[in-house]
PDB file of N, CA, C and O in Angstrom:
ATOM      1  N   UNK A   1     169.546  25.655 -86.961  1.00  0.00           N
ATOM      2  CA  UNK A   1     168.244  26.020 -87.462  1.00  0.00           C
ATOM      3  C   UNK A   1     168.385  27.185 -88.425  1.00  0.00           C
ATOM      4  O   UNK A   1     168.861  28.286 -88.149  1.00  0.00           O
ATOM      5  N   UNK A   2     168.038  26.898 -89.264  1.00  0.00           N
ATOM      6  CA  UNK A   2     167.416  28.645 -90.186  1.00  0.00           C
ATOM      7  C   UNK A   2     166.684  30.090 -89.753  1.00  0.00           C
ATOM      8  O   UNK A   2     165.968  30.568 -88.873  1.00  0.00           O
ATOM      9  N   UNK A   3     167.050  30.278 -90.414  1.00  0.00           N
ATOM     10  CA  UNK A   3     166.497  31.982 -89.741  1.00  0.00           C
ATOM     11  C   UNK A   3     164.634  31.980 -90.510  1.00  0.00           C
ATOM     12  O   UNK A   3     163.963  33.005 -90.383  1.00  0.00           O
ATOM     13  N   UNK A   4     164.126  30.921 -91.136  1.00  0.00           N
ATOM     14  CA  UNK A   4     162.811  30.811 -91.417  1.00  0.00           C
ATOM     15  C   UNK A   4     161.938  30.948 -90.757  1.00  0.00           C
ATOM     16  O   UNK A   4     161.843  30.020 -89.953  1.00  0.00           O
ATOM     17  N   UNK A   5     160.845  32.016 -90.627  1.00  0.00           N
ATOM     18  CA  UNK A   5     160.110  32.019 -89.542  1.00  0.00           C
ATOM     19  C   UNK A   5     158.936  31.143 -89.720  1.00  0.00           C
ATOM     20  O   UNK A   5     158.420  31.215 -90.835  1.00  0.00           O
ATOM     21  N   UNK A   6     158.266  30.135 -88.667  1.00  0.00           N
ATOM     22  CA  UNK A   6     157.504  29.249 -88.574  1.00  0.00           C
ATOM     23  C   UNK A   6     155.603  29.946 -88.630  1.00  0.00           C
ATOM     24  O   UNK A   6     154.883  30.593 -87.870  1.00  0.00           O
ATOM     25  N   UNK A   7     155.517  29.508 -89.593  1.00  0.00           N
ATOM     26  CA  UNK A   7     154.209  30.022 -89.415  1.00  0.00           C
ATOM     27  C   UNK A   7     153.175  29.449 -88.458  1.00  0.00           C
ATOM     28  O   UNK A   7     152.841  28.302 -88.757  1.00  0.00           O
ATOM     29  N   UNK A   8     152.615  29.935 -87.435  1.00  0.00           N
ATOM     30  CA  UNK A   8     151.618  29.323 -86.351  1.00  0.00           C
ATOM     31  C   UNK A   8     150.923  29.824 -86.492  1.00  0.00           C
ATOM     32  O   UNK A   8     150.895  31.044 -86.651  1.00  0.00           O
ATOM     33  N   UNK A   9     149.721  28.769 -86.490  1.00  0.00           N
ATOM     34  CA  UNK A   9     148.142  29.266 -86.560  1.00  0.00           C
ATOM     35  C   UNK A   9     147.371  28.940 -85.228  1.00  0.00           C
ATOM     36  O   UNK A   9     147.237  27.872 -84.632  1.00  0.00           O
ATOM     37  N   UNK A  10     146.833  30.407 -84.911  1.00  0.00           N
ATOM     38  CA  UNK A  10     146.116  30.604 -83.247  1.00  0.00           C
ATOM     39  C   UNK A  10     144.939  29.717 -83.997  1.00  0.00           C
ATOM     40  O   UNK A  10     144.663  29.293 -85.119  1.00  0.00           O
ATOM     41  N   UNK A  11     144.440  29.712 -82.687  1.00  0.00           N
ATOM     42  CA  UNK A  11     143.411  28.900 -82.016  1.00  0.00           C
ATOM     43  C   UNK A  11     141.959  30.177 -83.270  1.00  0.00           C
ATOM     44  O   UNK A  11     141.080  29.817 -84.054  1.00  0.00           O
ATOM     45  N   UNK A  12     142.293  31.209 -82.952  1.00  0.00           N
ATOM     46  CA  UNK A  12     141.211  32.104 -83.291  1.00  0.00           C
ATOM     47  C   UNK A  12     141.620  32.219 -84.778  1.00  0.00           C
ATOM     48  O   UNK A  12     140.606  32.435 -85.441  1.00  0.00           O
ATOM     49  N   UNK A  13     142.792  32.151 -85.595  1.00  0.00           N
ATOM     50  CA  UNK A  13     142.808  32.297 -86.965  1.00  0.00           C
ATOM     51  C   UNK A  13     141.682  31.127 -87.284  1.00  0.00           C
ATOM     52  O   UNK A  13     140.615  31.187 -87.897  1.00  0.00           O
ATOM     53  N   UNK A  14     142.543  29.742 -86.436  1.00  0.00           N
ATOM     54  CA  UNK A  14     141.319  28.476 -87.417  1.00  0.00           C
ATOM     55  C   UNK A  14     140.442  28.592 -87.241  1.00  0.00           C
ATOM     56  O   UNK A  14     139.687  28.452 -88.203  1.00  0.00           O
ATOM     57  N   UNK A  15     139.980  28.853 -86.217  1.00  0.00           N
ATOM     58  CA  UNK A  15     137.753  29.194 -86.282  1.00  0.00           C
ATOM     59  C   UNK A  15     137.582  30.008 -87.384  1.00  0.00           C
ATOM     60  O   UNK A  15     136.922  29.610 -88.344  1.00  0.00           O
ATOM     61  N   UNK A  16     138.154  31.220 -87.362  1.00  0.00           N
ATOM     62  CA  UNK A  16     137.769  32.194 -88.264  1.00  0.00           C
ATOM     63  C   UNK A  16     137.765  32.064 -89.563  1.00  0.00           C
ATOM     64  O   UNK A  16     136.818  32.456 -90.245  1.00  0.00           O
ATOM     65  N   UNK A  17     139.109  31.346 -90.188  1.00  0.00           N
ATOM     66  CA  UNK A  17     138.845  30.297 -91.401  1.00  0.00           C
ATOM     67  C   UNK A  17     138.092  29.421 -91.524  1.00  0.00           C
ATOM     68  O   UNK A  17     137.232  29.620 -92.383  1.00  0.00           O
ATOM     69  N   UNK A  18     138.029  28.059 -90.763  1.00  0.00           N
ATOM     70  CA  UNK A  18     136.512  27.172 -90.732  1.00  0.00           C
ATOM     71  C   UNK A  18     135.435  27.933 -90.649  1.00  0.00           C
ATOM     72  O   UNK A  18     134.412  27.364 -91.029  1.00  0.00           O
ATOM     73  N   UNK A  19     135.322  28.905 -90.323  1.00  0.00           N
ATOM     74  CA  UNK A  19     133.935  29.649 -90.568  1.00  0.00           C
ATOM     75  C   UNK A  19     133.222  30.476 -91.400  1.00  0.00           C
ATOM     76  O   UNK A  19     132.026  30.757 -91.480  1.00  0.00           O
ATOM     77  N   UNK A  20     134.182  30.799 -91.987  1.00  0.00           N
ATOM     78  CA  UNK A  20     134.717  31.157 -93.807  1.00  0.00           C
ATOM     79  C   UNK A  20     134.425  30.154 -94.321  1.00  0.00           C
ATOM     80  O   UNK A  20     133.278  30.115 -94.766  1.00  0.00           O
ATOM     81  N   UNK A  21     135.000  29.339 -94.435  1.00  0.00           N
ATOM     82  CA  UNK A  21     134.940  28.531 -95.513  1.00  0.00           C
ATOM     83  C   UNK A  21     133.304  27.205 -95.270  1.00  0.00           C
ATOM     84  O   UNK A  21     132.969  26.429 -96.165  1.00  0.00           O
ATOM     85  N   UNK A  22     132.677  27.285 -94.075  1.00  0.00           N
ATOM     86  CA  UNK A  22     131.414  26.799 -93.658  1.00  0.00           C
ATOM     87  C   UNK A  22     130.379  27.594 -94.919  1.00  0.00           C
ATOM     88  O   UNK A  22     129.737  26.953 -95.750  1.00  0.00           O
ATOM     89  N   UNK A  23     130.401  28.937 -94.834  1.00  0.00           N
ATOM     90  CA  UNK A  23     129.755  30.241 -94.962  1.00  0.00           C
ATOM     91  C   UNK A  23     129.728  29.672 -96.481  1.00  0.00           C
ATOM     92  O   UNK A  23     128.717  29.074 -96.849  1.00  0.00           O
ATOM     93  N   UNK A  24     130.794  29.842 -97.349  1.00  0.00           N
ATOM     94  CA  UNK A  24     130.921  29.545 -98.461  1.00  0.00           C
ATOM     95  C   UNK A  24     130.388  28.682 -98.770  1.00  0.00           C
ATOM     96  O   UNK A  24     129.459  28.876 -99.553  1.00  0.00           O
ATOM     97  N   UNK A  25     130.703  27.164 -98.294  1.00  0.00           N
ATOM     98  CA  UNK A  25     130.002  25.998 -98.637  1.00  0.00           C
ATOM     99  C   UNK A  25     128.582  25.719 -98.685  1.00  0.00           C
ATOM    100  O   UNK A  25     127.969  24.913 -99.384  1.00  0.00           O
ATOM    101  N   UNK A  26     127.950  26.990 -97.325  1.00  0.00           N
ATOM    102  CA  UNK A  26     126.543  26.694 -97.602  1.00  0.00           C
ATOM    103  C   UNK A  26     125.970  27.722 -98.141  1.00  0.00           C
ATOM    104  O   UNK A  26     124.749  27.588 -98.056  1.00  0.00           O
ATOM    105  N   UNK A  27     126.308  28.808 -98.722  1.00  0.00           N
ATOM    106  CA  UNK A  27     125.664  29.184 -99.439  1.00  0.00           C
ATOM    107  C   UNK A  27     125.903  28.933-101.261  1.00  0.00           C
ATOM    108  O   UNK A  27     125.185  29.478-102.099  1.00  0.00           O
ATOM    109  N   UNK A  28     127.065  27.994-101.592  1.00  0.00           N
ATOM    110  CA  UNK A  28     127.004  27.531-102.245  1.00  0.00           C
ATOM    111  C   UNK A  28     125.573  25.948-102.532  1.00  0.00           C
ATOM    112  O   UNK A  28     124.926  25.556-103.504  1.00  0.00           O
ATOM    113  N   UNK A  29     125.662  25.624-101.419  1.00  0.00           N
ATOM    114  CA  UNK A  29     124.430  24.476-101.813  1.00  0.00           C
ATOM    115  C   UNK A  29     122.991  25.505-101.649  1.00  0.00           C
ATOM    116  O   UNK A  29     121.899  25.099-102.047  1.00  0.00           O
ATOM    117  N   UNK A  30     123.151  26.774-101.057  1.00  0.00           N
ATOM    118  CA  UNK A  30     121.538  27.236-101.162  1.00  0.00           C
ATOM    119  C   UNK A  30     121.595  27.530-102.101  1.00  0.00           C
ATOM    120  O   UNK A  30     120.475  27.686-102.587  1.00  0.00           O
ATOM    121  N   UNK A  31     123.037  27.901-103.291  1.00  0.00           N
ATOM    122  CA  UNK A  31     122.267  28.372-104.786  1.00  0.00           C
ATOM    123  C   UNK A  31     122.041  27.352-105.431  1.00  0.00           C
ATOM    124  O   UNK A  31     121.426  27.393-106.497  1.00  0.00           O
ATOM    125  N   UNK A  32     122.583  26.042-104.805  1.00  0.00           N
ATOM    126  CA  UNK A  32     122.555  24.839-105.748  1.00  0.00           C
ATOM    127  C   UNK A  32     120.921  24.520-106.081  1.00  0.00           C
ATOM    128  O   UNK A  32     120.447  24.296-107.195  1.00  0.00           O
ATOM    129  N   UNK A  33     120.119  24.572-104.638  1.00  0.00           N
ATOM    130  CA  UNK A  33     118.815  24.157-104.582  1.00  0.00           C
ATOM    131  C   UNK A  33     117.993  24.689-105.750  1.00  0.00           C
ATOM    132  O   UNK A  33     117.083  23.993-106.202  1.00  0.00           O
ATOM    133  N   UNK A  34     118.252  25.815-106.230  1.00  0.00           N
ATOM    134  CA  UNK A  34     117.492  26.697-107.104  1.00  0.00           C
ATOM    135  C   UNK A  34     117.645  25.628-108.655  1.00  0.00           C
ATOM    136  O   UNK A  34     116.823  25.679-109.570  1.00  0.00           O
ATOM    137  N   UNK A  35     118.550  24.957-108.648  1.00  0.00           N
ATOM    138  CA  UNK A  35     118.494  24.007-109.946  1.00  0.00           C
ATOM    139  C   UNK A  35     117.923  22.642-109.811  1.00  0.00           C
ATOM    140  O   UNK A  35     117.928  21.876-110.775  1.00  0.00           O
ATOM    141  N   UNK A  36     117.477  22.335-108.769  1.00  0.00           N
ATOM    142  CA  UNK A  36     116.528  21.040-108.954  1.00  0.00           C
ATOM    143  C   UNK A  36     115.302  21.449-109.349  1.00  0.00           C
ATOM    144  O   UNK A  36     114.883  22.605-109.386  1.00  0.00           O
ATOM    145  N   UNK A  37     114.415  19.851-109.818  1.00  0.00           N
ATOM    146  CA  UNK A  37     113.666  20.242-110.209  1.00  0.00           C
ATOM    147  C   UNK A  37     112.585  20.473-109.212  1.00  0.00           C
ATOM    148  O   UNK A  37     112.984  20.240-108.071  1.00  0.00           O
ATOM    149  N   UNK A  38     110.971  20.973-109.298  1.00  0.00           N
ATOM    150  CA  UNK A  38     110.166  21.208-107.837  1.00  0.00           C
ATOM    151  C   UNK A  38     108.982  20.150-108.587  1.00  0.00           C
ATOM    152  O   UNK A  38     108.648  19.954-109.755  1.00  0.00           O
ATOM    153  N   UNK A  39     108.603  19.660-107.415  1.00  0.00           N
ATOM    154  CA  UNK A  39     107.690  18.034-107.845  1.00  0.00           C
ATOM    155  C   UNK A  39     106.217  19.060-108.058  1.00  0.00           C
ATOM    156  O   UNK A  39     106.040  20.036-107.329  1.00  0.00           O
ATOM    157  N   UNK A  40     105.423  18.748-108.938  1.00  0.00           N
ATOM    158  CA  UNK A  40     104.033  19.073-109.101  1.00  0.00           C
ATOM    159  C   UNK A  40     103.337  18.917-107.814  1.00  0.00           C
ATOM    160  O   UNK A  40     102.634  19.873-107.485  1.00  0.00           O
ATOM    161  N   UNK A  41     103.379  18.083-107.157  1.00  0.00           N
ATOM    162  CA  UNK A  41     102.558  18.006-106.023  1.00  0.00           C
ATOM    163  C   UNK A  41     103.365  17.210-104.781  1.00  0.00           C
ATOM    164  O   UNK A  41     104.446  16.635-104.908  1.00  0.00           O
ATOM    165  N   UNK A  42     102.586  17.318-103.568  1.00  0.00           N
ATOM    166  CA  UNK A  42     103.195  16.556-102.820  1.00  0.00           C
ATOM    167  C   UNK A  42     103.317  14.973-102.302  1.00  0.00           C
ATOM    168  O   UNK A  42     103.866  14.246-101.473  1.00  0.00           O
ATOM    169  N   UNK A  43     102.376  14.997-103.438  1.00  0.00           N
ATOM    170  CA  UNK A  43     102.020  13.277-102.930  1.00  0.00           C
ATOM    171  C   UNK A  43     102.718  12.515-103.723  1.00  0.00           C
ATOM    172  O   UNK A  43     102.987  12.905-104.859  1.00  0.00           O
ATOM    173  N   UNK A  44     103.067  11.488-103.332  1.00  0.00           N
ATOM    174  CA  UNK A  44     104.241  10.033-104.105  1.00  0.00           C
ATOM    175  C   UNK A  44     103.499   9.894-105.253  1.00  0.00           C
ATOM    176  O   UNK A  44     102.270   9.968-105.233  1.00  0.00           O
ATOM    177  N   UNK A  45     104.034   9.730-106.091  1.00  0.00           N
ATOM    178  CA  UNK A  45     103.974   9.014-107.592  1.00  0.00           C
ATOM    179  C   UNK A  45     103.351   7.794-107.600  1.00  0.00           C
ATOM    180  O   UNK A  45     103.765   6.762-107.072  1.00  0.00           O
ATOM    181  N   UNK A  46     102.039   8.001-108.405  1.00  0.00           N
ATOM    182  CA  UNK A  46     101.344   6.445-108.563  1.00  0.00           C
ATOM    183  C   UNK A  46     102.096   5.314-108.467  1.00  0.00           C
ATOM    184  O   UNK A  46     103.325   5.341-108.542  1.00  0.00           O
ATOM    185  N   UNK A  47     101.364   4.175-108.284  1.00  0.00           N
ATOM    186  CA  UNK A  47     102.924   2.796-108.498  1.00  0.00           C
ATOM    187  C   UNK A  47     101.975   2.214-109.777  1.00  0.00           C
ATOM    188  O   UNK A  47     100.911   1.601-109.865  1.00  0.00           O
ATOM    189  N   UNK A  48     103.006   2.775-110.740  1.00  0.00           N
ATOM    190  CA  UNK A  48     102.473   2.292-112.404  1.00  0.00           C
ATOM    191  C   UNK A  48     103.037   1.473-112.712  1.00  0.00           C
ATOM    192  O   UNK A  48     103.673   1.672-113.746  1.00  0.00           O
ATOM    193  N   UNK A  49     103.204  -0.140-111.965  1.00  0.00           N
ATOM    194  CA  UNK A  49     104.079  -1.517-111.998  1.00  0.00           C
ATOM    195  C   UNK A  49     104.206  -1.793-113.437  1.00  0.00           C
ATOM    196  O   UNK A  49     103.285  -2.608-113.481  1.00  0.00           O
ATOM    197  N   UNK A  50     104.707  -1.738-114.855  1.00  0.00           N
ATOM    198  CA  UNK A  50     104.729  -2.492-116.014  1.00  0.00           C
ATOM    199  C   UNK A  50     106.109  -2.956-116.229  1.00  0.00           C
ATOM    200  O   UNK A  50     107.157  -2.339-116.038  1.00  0.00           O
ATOM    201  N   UNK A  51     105.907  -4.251-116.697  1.00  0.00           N
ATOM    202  CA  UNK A  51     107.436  -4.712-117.186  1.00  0.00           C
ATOM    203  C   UNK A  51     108.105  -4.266-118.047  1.00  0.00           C
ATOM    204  O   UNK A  51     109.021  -4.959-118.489  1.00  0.00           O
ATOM    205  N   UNK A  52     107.922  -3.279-118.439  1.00  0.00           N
ATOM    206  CA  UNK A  52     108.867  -2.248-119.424  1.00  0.00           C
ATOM    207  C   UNK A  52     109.584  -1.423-118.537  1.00  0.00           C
ATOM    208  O   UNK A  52     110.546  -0.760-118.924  1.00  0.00           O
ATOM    209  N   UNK A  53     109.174  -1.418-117.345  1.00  0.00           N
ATOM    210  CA  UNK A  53     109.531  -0.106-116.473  1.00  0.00           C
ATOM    211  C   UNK A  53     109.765  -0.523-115.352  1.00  0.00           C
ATOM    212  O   UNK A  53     108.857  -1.067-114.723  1.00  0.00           O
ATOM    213  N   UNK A  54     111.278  -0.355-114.702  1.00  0.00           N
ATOM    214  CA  UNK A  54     111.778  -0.919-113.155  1.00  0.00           C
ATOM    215  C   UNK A  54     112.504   0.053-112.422  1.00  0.00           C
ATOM    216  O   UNK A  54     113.342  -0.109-111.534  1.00  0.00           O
ATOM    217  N   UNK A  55     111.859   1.531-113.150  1.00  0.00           N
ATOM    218  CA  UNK A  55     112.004   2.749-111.894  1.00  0.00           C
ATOM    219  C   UNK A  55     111.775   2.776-110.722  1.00  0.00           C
ATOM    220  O   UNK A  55     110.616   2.484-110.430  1.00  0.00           O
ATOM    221  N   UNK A  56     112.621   3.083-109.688  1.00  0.00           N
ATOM    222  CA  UNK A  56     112.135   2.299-108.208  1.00  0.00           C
ATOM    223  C   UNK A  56     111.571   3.854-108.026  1.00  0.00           C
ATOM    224  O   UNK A  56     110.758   3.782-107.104  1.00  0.00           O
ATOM    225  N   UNK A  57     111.636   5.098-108.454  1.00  0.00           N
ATOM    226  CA  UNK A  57     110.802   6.255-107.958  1.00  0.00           C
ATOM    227  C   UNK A  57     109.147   6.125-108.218  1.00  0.00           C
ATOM    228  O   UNK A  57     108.183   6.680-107.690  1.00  0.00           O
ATOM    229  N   UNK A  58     109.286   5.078-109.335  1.00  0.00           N
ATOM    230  CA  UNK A  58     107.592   5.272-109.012  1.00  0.00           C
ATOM    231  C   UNK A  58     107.045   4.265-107.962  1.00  0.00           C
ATOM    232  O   UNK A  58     105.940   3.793-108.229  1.00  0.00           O
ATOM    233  N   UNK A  59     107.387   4.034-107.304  1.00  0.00           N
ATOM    234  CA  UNK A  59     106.855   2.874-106.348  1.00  0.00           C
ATOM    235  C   UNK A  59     106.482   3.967-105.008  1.00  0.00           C
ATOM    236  O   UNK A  59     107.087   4.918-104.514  1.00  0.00           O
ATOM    237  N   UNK A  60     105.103   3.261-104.703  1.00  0.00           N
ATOM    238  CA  UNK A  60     104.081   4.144-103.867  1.00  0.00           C
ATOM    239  C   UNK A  60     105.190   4.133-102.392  1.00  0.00           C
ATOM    240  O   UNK A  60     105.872   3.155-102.085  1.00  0.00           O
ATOM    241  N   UNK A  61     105.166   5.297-101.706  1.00  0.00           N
ATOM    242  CA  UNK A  61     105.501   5.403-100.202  1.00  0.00           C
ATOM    243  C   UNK A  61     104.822   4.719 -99.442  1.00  0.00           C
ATOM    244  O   UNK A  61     103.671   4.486 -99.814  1.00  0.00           O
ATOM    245  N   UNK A  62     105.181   4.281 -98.409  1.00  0.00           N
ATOM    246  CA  UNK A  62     104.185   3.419 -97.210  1.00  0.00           C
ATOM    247  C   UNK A  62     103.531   4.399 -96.517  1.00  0.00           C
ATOM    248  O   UNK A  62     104.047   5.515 -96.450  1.00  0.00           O
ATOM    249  N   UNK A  63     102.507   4.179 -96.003  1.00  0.00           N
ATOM    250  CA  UNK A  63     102.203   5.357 -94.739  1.00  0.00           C
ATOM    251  C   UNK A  63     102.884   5.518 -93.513  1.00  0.00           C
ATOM    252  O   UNK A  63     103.436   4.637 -92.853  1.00  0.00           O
ATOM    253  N   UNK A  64     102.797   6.678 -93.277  1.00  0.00           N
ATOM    254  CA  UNK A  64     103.417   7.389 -92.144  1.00  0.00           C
ATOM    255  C   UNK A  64     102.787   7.437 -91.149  1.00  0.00           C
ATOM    256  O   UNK A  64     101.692   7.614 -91.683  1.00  0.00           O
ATOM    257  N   UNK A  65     102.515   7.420 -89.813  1.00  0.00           N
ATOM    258  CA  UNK A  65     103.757   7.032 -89.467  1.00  0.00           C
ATOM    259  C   UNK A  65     103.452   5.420 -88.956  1.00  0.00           C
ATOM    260  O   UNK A  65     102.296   5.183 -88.604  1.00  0.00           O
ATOM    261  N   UNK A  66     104.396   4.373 -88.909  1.00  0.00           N
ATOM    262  CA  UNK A  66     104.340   3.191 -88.718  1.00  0.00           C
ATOM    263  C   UNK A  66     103.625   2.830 -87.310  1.00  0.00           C
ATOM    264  O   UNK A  66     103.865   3.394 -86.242  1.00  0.00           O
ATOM    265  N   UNK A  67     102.956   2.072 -87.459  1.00  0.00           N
ATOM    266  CA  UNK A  67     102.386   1.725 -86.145  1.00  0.00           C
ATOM    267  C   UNK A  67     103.028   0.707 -85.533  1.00  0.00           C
ATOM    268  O   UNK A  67     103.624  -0.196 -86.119  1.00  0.00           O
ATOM    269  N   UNK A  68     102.896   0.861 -84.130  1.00  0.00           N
ATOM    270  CA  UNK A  68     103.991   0.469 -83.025  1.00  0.00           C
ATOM    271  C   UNK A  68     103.663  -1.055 -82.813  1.00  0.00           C
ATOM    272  O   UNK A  68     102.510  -1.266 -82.438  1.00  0.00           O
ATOM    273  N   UNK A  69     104.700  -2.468 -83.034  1.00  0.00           N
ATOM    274  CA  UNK A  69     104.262  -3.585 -83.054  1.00  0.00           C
ATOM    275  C   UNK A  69     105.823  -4.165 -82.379  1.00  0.00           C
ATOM    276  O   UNK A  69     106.964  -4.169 -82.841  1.00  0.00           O
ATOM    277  N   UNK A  70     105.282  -4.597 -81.178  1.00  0.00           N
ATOM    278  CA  UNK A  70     106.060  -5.528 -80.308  1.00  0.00           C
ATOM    279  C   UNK A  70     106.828  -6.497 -80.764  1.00  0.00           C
ATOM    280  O   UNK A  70     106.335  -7.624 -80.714  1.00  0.00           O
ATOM    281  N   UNK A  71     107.948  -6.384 -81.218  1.00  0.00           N
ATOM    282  CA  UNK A  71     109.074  -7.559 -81.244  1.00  0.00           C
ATOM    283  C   UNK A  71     109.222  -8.689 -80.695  1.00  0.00           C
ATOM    284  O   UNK A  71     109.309  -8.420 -79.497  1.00  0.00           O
ATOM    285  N   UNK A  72     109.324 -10.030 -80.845  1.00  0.00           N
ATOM    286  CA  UNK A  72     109.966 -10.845 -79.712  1.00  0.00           C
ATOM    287  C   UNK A  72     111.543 -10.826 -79.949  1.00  0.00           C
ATOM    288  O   UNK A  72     112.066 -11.299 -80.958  1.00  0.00           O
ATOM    289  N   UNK A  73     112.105 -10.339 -79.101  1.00  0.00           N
ATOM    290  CA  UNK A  73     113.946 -10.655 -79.017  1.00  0.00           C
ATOM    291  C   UNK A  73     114.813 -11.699 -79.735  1.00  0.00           C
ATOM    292  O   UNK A  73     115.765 -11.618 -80.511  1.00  0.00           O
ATOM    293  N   UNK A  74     113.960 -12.948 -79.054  1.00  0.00           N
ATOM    294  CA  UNK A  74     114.367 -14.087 -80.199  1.00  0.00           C
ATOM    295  C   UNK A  74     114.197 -14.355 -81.598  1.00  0.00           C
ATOM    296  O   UNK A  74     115.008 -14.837 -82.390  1.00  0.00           O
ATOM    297  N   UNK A  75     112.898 -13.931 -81.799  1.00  0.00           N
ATOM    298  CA  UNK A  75     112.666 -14.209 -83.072  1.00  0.00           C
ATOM    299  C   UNK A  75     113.841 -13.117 -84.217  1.00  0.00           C
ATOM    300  O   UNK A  75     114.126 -13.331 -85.395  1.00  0.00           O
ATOM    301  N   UNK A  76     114.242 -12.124 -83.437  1.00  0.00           N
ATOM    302  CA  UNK A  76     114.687 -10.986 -84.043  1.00  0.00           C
ATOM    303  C   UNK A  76     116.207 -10.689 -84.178  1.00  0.00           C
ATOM    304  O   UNK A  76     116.944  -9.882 -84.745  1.00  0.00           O
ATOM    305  N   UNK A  77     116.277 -11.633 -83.460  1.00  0.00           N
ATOM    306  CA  UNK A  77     117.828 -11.860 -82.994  1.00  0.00           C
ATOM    307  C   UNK A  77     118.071 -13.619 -84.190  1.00  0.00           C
ATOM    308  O   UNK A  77     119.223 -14.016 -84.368  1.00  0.00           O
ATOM    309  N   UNK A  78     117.126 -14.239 -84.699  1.00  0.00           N
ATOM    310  CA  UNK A  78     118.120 -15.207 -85.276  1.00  0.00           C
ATOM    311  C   UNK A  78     117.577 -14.988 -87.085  1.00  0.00           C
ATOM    312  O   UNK A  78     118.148 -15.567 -88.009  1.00  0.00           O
ATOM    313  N   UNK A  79     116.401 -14.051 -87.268  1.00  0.00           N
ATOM    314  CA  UNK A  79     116.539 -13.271 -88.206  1.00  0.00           C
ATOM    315  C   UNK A  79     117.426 -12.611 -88.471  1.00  0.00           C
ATOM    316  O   UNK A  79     117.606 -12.405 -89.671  1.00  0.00           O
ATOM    317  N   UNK A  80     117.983 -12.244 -87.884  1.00  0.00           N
ATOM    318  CA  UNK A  80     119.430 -10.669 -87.853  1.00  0.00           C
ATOM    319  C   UNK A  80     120.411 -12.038 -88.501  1.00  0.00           C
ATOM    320  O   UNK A  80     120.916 -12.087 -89.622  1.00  0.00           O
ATOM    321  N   UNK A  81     120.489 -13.167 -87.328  1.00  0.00           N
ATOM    322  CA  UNK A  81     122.005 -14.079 -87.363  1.00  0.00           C
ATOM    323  C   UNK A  81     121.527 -14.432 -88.800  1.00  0.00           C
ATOM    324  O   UNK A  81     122.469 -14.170 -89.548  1.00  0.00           O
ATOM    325  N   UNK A  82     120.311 -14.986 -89.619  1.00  0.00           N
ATOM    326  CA  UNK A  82     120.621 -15.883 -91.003  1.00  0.00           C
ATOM    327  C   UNK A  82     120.476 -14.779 -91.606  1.00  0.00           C
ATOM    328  O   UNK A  82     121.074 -15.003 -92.658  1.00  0.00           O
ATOM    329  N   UNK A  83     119.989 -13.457 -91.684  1.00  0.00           N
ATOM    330  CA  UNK A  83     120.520 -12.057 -92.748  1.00  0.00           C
ATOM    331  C   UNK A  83     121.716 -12.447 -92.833  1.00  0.00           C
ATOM    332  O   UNK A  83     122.159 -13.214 -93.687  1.00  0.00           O
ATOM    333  N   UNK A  84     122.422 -11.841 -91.781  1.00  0.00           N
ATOM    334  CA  UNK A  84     123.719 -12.037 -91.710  1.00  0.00           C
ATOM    335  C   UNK A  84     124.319 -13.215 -92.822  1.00  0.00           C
ATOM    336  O   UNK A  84     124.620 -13.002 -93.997  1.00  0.00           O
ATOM    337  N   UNK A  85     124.388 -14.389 -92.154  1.00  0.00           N
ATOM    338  CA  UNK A  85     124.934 -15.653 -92.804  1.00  0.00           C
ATOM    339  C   UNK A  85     124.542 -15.600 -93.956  1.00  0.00           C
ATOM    340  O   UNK A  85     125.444 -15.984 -94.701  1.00  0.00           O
ATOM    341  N   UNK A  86     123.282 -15.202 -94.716  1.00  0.00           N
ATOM    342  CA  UNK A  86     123.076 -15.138 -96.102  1.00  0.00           C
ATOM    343  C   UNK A  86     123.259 -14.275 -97.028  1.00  0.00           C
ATOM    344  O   UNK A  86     122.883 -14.331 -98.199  1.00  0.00           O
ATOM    345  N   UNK A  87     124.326 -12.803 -96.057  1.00  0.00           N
ATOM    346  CA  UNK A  87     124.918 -12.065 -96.934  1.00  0.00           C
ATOM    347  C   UNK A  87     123.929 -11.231 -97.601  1.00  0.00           C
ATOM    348  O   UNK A  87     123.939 -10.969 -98.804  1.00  0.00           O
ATOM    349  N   UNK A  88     122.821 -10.710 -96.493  1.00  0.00           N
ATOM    350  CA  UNK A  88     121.942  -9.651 -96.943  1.00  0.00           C
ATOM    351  C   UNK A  88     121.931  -8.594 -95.588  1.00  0.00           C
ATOM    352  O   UNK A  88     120.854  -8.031 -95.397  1.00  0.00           O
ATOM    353  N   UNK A  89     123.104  -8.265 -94.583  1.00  0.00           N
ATOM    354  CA  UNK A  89     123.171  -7.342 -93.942  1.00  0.00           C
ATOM    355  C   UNK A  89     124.320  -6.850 -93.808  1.00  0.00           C
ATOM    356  O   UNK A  89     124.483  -5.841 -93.123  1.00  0.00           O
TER     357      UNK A  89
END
């Protein structure tokens, strides 16, 4: 063996680095936030449908929150199987 000494990293160096480098990362995305843009208001964007235009941001939000509607198992289970088979899941 060589007379090279092996560098070992404790248990407490790596936290203390991952936690460094956490620190960094997020306060790098809190300065990021400051460069988007801020929406005029809070409500979704009209849905202004014209065939010149196939922006999917203007398309209206659904309402919130969804109302609760009973499944049947079967029916839901051979929907899933022809998604599937038709290469849309």
């Amino acid at each position: 063996m060589s007379n090279e000494k092996k560098r070992i990293l404790t248990r407490e160096q790596f936290i203390k680095g991952s936690l460094a480098g956490l620190v960094l990362v997020g306060g790098a995305g809190a300065l990021l936030t400051g460069c988007s843009e801020t929406a005029e208001s809070d409500s979704p964007p009209a849905n202004t449908n014209n065939n010149n235009n196939n922006n999917n941001s203007e398309i209206a939000a659904a309402a919130w929150p969804f109302t609760y509607q009973k499944l049947d198992p079967d029916k839901a289970e051979e929907l899933a199987f022809q998604s599937y088979l038709d290469g849309h899941g």
